[in-house]
LOLUM-441607 format. One record per residue: residue in one letter; x, y, z of N, C-alpha, C in turn; residue number from 1. Coordinates in steps of 0.1 Angstrom, whole numbers, plus 5000, padded with zeros to 4 digits. Example, Ala and Ser with C-alpha at 12.3 -4.5 7.8 and 13.67 -1.06 7.14 Angstrom:
<atoms>
   gutor    n_u    n_v    n_w   ca_u   ca_v   ca_w    c_u    c_v    c_w   vexro
       A   5132   4943   5078   5123   4955   5078   5132   4967   5078       1
       S   5128   4978   5071   5137   4989   5071   5129   5000   5079       2
</atoms>
This chain:
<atoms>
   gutor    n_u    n_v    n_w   ca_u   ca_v   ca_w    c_u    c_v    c_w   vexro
       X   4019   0927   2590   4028   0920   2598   4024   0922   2613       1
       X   4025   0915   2620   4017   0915   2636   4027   0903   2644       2
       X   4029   0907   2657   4033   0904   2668   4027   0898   2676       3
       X   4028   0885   2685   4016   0879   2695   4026   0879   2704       4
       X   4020   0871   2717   4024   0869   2727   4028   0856   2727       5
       X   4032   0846   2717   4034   0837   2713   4050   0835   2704       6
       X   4053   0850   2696   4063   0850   2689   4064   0848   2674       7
       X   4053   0850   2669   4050   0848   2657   4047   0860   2651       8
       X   4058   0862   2639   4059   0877   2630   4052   0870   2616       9
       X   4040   0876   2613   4036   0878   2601   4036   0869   2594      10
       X   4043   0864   2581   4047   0855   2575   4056   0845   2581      11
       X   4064   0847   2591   4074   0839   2596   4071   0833   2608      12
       X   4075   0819   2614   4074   0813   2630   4087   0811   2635      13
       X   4086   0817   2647   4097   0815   2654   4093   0818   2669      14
       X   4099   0806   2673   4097   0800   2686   4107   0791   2692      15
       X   4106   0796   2710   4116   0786   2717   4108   0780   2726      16
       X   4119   0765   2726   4113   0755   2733   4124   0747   2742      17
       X   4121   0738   2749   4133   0730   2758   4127   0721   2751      18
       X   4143   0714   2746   4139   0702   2737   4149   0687   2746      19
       X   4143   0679   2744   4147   0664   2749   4149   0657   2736      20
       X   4156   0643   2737   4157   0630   2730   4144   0625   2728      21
       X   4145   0615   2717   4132   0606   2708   4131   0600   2719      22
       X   4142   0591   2728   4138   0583   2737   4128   0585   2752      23
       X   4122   0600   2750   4112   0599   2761   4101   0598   2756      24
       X   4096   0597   2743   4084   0590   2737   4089   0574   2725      25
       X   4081   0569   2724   4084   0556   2715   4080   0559   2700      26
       X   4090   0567   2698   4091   0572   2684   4107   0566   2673      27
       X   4112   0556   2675   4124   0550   2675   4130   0554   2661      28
       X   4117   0553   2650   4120   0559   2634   4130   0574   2637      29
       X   4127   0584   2646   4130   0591   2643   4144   0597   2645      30
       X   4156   0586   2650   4169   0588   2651   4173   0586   2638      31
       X   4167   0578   2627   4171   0576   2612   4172   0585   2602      32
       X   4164   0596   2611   4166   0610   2600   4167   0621   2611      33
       X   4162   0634   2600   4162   0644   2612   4153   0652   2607      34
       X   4146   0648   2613   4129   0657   2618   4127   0653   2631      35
       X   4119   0668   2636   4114   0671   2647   4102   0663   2654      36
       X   4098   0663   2664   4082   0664   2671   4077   0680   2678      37
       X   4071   0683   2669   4069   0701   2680   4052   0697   2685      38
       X   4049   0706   2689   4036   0706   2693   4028   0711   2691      39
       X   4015   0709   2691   4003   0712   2681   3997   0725   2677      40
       X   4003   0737   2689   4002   0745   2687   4009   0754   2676      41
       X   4018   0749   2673   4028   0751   2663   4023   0752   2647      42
       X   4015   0739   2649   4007   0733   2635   3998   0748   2633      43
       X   3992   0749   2643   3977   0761   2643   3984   0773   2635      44
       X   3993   0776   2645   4006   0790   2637   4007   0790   2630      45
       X   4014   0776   2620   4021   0776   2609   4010   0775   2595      46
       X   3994   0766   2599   3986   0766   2592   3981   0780   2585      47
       X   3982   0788   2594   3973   0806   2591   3987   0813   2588      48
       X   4000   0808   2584   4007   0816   2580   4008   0811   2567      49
       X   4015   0821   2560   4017   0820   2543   4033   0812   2540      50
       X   4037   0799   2544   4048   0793   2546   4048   0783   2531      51
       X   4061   0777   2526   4066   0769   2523   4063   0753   2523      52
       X   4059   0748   2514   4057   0727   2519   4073   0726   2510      53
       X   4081   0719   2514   4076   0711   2529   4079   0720   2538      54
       X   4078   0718   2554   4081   0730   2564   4093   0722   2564      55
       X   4105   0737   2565   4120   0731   2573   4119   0744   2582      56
       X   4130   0743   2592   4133   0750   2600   4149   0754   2605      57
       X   4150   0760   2609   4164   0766   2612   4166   0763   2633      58
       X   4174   0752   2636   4177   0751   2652   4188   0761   2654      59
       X   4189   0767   2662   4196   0774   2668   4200   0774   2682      60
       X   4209   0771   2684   4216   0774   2703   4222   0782   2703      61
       X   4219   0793   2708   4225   0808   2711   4236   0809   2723      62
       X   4234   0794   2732   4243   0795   2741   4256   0789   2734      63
       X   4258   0776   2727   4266   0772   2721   4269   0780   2708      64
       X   4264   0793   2703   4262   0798   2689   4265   0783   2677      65
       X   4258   0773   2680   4255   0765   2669   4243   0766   2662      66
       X   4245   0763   2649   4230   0760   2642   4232   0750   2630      67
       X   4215   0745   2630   4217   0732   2622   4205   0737   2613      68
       X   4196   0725   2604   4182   0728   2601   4177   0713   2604      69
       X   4166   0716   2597   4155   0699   2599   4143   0704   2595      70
       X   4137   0689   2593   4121   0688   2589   4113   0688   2600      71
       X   4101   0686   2598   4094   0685   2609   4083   0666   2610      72
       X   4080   0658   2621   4081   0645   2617   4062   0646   2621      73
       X   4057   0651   2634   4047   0652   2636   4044   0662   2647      74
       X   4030   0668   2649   4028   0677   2663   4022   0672   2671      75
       X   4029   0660   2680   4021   0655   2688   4028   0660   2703      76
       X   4039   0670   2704   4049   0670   2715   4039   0678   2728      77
       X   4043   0678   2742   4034   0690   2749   4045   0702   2745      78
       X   4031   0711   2749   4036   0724   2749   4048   0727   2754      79
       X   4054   0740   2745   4066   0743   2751   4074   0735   2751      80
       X   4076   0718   2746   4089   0711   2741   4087   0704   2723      81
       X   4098   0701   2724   4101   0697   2711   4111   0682   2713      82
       X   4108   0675   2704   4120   0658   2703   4126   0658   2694      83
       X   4135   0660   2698   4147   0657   2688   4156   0644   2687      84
       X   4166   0640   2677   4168   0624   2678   4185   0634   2683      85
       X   4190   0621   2689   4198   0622   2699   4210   0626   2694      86
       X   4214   0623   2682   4226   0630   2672   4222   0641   2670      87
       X   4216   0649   2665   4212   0661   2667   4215   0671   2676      88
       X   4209   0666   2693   4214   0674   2699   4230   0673   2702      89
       X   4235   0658   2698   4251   0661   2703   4261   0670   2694      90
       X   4249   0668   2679   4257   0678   2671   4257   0694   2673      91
       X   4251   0697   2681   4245   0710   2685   4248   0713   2696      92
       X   4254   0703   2705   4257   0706   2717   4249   0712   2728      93
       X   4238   0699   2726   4224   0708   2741   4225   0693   2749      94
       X   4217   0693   2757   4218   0687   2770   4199   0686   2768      95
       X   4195   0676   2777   4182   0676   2783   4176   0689   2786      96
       X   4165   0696   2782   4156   0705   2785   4162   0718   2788      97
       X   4174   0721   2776   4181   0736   2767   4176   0740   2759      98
       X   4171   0753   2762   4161   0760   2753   4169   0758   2736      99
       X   4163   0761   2727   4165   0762   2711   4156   0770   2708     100
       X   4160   0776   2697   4151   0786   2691   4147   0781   2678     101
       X   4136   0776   2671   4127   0771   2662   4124   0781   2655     102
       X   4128   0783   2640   4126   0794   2633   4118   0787   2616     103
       X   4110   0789   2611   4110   0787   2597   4119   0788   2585     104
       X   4122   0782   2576   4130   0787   2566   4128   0781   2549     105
       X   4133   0784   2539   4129   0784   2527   4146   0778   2523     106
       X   4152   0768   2516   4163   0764   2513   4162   0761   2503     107
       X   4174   0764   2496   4173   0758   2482   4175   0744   2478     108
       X   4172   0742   2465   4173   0722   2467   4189   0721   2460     109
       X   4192   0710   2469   4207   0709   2469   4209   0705   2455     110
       X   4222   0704   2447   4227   0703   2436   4241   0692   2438     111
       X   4249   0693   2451   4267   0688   2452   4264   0690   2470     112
       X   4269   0676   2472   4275   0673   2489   4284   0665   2487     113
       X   4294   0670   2496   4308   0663   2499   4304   0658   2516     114
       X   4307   0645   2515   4308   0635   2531   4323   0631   2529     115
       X   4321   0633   2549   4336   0625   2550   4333   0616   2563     116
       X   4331   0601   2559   4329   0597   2570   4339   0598   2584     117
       X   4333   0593   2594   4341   0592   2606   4357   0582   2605     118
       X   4349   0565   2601   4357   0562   2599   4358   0551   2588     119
       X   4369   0538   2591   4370   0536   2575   4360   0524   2575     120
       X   4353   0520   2583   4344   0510   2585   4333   0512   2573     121
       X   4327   0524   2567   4321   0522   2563   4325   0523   2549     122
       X   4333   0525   2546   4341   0524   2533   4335   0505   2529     123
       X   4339   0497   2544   4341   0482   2540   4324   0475   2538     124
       X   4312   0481   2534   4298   0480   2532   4303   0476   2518     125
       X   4292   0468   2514   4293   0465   2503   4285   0474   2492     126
       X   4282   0482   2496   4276   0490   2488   4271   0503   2495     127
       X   4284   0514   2494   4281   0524   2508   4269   0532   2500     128
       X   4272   0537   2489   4262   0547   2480   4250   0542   2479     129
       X   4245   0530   2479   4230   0526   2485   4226   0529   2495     130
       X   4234   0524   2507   4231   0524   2518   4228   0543   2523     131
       X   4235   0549   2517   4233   0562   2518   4222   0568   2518     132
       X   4223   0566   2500   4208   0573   2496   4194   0566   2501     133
       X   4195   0549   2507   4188   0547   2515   4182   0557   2529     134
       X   4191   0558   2534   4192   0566   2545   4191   0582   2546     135
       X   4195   0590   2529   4191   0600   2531   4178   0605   2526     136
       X   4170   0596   2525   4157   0596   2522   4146   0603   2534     137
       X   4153   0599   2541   4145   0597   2559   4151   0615   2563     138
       X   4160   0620   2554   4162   0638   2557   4157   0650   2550     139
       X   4158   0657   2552   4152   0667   2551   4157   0678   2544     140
       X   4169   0679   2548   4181   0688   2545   4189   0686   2551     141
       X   4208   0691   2546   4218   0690   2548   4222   0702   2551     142
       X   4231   0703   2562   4238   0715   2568   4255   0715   2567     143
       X   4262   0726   2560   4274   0723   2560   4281   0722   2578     144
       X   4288   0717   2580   4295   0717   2595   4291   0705   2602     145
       X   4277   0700   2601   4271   0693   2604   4276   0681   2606     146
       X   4272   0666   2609   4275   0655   2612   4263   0646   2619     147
       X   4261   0639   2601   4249   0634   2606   4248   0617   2610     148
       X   4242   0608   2614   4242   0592   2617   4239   0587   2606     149
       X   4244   0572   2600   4237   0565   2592   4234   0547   2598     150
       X   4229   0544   2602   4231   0531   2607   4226   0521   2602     151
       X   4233   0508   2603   4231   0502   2592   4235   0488   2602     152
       X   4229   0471   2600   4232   0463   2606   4235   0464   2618     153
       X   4225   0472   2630   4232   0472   2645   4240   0482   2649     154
       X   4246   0487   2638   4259   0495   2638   4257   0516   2638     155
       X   4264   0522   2637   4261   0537   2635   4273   0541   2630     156
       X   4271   0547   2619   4280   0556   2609   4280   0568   2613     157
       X   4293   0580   2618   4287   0590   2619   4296   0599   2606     158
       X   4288   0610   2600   4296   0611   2585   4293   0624   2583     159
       X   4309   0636   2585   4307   0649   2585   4302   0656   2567     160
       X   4291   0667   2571   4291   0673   2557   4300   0684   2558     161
       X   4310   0681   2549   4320   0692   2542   4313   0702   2531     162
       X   4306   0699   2524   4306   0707   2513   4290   0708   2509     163
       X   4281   0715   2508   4271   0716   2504   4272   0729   2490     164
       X   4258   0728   2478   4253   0733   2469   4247   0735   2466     165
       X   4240   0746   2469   4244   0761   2458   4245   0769   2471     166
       X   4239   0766   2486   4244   0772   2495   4245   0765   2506     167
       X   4250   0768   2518   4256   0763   2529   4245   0752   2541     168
       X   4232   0755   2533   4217   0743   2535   4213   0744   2527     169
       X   4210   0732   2526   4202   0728   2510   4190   0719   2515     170
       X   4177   0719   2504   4167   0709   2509   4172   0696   2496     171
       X   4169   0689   2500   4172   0676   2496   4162   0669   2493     172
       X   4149   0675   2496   4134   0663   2489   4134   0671   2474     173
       X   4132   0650   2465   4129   0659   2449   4134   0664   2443     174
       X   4150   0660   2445   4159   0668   2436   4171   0659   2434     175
       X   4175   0660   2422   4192   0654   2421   4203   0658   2424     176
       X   4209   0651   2434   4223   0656   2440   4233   0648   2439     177
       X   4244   0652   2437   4254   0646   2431   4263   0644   2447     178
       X   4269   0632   2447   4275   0629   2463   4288   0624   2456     179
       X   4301   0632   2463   4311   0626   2468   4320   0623   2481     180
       X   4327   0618   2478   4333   0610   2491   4348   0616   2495     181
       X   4352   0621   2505   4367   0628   2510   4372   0612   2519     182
       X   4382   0611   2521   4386   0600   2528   4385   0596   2543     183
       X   4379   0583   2547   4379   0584   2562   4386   0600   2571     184
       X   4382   0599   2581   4391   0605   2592   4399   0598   2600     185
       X   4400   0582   2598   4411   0578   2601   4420   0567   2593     186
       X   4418   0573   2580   4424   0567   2571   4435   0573   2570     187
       X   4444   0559   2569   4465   0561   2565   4466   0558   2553     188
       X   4473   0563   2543   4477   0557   2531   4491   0549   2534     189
       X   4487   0538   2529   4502   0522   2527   4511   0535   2525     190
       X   4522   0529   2538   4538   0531   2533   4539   0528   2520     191
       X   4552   0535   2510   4555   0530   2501   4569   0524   2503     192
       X   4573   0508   2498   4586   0505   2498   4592   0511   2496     193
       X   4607   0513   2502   4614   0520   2499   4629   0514   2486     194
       X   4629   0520   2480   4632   0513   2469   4650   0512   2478     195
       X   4657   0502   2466   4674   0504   2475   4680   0514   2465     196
       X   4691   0523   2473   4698   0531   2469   4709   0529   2457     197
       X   4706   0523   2446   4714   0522   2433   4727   0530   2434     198
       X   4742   0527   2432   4752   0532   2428   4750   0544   2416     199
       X   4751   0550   2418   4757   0563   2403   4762   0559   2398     200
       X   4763   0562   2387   4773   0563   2372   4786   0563   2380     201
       X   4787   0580   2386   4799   0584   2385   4808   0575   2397     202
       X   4800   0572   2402   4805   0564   2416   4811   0552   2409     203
       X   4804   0546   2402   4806   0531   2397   4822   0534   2391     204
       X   4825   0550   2380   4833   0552   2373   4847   0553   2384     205
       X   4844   0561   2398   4852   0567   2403   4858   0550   2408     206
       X   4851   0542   2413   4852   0527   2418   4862   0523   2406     207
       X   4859   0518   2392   4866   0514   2387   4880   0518   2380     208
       X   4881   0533   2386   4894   0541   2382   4903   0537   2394     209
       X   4894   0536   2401   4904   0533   2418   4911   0519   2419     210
       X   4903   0510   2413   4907   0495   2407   4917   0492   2398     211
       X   4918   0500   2390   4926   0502   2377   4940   0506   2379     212
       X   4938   0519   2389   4950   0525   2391   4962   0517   2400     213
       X   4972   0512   2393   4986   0507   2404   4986   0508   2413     214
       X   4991   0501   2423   4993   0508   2437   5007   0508   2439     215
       X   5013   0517   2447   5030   0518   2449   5040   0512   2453     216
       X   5048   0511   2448   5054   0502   2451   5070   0507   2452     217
       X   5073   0507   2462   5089   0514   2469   5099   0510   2460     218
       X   5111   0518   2457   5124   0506   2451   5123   0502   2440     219
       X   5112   0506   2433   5115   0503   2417   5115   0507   2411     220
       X   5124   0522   2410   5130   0530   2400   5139   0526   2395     221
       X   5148   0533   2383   5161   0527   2375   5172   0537   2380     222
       X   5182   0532   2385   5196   0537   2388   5197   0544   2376     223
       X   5204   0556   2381   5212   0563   2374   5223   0570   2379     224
       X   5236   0572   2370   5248   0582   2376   5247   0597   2372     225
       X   5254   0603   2385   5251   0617   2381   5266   0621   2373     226
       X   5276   0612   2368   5279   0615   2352   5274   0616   2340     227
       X   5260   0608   2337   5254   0602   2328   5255   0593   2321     228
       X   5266   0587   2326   5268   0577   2319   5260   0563   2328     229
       X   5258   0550   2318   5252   0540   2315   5252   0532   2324     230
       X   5247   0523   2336   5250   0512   2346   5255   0504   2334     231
       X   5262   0497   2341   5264   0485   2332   5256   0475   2340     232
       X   5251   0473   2350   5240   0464   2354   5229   0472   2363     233
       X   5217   0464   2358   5202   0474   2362   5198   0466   2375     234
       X   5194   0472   2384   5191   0462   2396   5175   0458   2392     235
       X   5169   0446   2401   5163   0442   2396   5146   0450   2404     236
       X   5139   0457   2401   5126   0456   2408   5123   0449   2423     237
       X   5122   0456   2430   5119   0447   2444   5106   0447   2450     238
       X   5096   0437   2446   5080   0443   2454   5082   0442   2471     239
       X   5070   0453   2472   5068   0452   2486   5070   0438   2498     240
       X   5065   0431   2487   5070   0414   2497   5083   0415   2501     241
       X   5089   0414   2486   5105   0417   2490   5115   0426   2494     242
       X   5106   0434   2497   5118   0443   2503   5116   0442   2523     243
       X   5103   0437   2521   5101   0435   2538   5112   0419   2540     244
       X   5109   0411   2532   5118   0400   2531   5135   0402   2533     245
       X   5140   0415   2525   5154   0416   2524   5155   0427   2540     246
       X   5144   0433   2546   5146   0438   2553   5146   0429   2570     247
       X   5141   0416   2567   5136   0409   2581   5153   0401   2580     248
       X   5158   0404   2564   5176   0392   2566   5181   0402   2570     249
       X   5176   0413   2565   5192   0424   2575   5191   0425   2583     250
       X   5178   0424   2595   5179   0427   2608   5183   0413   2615     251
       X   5178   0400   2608   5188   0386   2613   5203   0387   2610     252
       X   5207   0393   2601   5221   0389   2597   5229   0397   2608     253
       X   5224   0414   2612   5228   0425   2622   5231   0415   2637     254
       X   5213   0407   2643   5219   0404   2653   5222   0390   2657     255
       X   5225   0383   2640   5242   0370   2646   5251   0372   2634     256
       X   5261   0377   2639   5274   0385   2626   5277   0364   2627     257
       X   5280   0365   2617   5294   0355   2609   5308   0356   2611     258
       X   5312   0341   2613   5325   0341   2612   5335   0351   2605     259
       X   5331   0354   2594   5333   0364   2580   5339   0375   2591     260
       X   5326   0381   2593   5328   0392   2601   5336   0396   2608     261
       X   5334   0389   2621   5341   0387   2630   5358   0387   2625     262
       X   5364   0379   2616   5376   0383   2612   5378   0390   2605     263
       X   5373   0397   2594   5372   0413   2588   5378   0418   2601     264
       X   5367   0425   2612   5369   0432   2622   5383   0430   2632     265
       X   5387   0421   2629   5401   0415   2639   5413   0420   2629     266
       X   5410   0422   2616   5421   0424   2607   5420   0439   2606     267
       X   5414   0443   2609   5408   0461   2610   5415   0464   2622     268
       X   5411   0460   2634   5422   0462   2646   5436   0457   2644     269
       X   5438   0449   2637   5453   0445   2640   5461   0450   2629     270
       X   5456   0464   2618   5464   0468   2607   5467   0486   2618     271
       X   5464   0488   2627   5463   0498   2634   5479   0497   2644     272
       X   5481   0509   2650   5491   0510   2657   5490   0501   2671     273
       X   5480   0512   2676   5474   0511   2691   5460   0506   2686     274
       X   5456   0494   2696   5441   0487   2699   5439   0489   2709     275
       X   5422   0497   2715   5416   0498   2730   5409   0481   2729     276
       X   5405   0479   2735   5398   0471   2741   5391   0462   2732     277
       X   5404   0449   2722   5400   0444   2717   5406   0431   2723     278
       X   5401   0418   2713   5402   0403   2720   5415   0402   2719     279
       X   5422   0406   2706   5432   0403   2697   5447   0397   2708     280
       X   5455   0386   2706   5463   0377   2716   5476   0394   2714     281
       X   5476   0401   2729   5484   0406   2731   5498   0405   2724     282
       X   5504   0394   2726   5518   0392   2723   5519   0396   2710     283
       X   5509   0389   2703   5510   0397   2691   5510   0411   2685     284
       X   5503   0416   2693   5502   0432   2689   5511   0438   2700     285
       X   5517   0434   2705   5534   0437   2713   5544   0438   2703     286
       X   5545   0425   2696   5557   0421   2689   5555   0430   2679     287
       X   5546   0429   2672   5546   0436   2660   5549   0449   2660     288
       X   5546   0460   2667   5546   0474   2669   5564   0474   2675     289
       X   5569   0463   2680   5584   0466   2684   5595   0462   2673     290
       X   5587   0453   2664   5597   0450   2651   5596   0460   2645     291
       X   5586   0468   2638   5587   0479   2629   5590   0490   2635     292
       X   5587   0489   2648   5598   0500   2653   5613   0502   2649     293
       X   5616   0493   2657   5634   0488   2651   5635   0489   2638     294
       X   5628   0486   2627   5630   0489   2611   5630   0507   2610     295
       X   5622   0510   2616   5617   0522   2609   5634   0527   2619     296
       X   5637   0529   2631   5648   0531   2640   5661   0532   2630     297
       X   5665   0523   2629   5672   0518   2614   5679   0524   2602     298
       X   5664   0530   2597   5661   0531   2586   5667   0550   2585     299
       X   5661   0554   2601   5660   0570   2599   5672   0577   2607     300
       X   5677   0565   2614   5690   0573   2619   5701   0579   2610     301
       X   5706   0595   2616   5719   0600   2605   5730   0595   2610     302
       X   5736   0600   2604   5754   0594   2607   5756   0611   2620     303
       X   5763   0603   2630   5765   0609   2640   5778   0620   2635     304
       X   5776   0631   2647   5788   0643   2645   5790   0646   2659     305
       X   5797   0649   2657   5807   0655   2673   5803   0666   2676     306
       X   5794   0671   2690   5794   0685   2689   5803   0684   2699     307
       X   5809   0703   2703   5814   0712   2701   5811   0709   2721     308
       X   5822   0706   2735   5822   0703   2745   5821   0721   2749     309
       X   5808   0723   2763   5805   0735   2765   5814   0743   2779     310
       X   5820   0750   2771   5838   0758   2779   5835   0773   2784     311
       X   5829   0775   2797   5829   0787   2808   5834   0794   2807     312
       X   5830   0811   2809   5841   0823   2804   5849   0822   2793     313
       X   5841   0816   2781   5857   0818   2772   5850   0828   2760     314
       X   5838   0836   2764   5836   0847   2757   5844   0862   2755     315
       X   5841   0868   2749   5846   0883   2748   5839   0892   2761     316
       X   5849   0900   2766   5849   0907   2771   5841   0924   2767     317
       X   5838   0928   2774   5822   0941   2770   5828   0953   2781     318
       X   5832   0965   2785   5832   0977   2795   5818   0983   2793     319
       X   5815   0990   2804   5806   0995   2809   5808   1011   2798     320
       X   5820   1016   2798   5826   1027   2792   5820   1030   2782     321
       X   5825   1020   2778   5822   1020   2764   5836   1017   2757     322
</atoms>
């Protein structure tokens, strides 16, 4: 194992570089996947080392502590940079000519990837699992965390990896991998109608007991005497109508009395001695109280007696002596 002034241990390459977008050379294939451009010196290194086909590599930003992996596409870059396609770096979070550290690595070949795309647009392709495995042809390997482009008619799919197998990067050339799908990230599942609130049993029951049951009705009990003995006539039931009906004639009959009345009440004052302040023709209640006077007068005088004419000093005489 040996050390250069280059950075290269033994079996292994690792090296940093400032890396840029595809867009400052006319290499346009290379936003479709993800492989590199390094530079030729790289090739020299990697040739006299004891490495892996295909070459993958391990990216690293130590300032963002992100990491991804990739293939490699050609060494045509100048020294000291590297091109990368432009999803890449935003997955990684570097900027125009931020160092990355370029490392070699050995991955296992994938077995199970779970994608979740961005959004639900690409659900509506008519055939997303073609267009996929079209597209993941052009890769290299899959990184869990990751979030890679697919684009298709003009357009760009961006579509996170959730789940990778048998480890957390897998190489993906020449192997069968089994892909499933987790649901947009901005997918809603349909409201469900809300169904209507159906009556209960017991409610229906308590409803039709309330229906059932009588309602009260004032005044229609059966007379009885507290002798025990038998009415000889039963009064009749009075419903509620009726009794507001016998109640609207009593308060008419109260305020206009009847002739009836009115002489009831005159024969009530005039069976009396003394009348206050009634209509009744004076003379009459004069005369009358002075005839039964004279009868009763009459009737209760005794037969007269003579008393006894009252005669001064004609008592007995009393001494002081005794």
């Amino acid at each position: 194992m040996f050390f250069d002034g280059y950075g290269y241990h033994g079996t292994s390459f690792e090296q940093t570089y400032r890396c840029f977008p595809a867009s400052f050379i006319e290499k346009p294939q290379i936003e479709s996947g993800d492989k590199i451009i390094m530079p030729p010196s790289a090739l020299d290194r990697l040739a006299s080392l004891h490495i892996d086909y295909p070459m993958l590599f391990e990216l690293r930003n130590d300032a963002a502590e992100r990491i991804s992996h990739c293939g490699v596409l050609e060494f045509i870059a100048e020294e000291g940079m590297i091109y990368m396609p432009y999803w890449m770096m935003e997955n990684m979070l570097l900027q125009e000519g931020d160092i990355v550290r370029v490392k070699n690595m050995t991955l296992p070949k994938g077995t199970y990837v779970k994608l979740q795309p961005h959004t639900k647009d690409f659900l509506d392709i008519s055939n997303p699992k073609a267009i996929l495995e079209t597209t993941l042809r052009n890769f290299s390997c899959l990184t869990t965390g990751d979030s890679i482009m697919v684009a298709y008619n003009n357009k760009k799919y961006y579509i996170d990896i959730i789940e990778t197998k048998p480890a957390n990067a897998i190489s993906i050339i020449e192997t069968d991998c089994e892909v499933d799908f987790a649901p947009p990230l901005d997918y809603k599942e349909p409201e469900r109608p809300i169904a209507p609130v159906l009556p209960s049993k017991a409610t229906q029951v308590e409803d039709a007991s309330a229906e059932a049951e009588p309602k009260f009705s004032p005044f229609t009990g059966v007379g009885r005497r507290l002798d025990g003995k038998t009415l000889m006539h039963q009064p009749q039931p009075i419903s509620p109508s009726g009794a507001k009906d016998k109640r609207l004639d009593a308060a008419t009959s109260n305020a206009q009395p009847s002739a009836g009345s009115s002489s009831q009440s005159n024969t009530r004052q005039t069976q009396g001695k003394l009348v206050f302040g009634s209509n009744v023709n004076r003379t009459t209640s004069k005369e009358t109280p002075k005839k039964e006077a004279g009868k009763e007068s009459k009737q209760e005088q005794p037969p007269k007696t003579e008393e006894p004419k009252f005669q001064p000093f004609s008592g007995k005489k009393y001494s002081l002596r005794g």
